[in-house]
N, C-alpha and C positions, 0 to 999 in steps of 0.2 A: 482571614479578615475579609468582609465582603465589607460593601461602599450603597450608600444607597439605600433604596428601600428593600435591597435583597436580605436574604436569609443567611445567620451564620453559616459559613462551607459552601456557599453557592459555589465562590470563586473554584475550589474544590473540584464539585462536580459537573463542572464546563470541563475543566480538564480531564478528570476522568474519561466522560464524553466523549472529548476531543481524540484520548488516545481508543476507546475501544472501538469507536467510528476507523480509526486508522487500521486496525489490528484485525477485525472483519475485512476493511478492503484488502488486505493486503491475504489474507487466507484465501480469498474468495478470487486472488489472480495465480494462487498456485496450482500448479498441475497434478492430475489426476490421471489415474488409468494406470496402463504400461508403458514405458519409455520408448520411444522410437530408438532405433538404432541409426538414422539420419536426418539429420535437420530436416526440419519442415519450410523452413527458408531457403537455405542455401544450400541443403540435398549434401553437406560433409557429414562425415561419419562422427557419432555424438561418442566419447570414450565410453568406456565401461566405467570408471572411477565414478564419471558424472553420471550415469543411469543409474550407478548403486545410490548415492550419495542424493538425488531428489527423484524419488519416484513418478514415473508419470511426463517426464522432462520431454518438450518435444522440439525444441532447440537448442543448436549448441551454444557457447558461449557469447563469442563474441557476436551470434545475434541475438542474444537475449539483453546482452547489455544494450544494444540498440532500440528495442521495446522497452526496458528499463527506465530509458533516458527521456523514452517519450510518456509516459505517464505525469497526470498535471495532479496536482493535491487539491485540496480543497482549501479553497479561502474564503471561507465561514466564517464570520468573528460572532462565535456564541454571545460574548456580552454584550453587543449592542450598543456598544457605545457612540455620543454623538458625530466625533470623529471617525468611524467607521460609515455614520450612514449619510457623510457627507460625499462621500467620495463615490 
């Protein structure tokens, strides 16, 4: 159901959009190469379970969750709505 003077399914392909916008960033932060065998942070030893398990990995955990946490999204609002470009 689109609203407006848009096109049946518009609503749709914002959303589609919306996730493969997300689905590229989110390929395009994973790591490549060969695995270190110690953090690039914090210089601990990365396990072998985690080397197998993401290829390319060049830190361990708990500082990956800490670049994890800092990554911002995007707040786009593809429709445009009036409410959106008030703000």
């Amino acid at each position: 159901m689109a609203g407006g003077w848009s096109r049946d399914g518009a609503v749709q392909d914002q959303i589609d959009d919306t996730v493969s916008d997300a689905v590229a960033a989110a390929r395009s932060r994973m790591p490549q190469g060969e695995s270190a065998e110690y953090c690039d942070i914090c210089g601990e030893d990365i396990p072998q379970k985690r080397r197998e398990a993401v290829p390319g990995v060049r830190t361990c955990v708990e500082c990956q969750s800490g670049k994890d946490s800092a990554v911002r999204h995007s707040t786009m609002n593809r429709r445009g709505s009036k409410d959106s470009q008030l703000r």
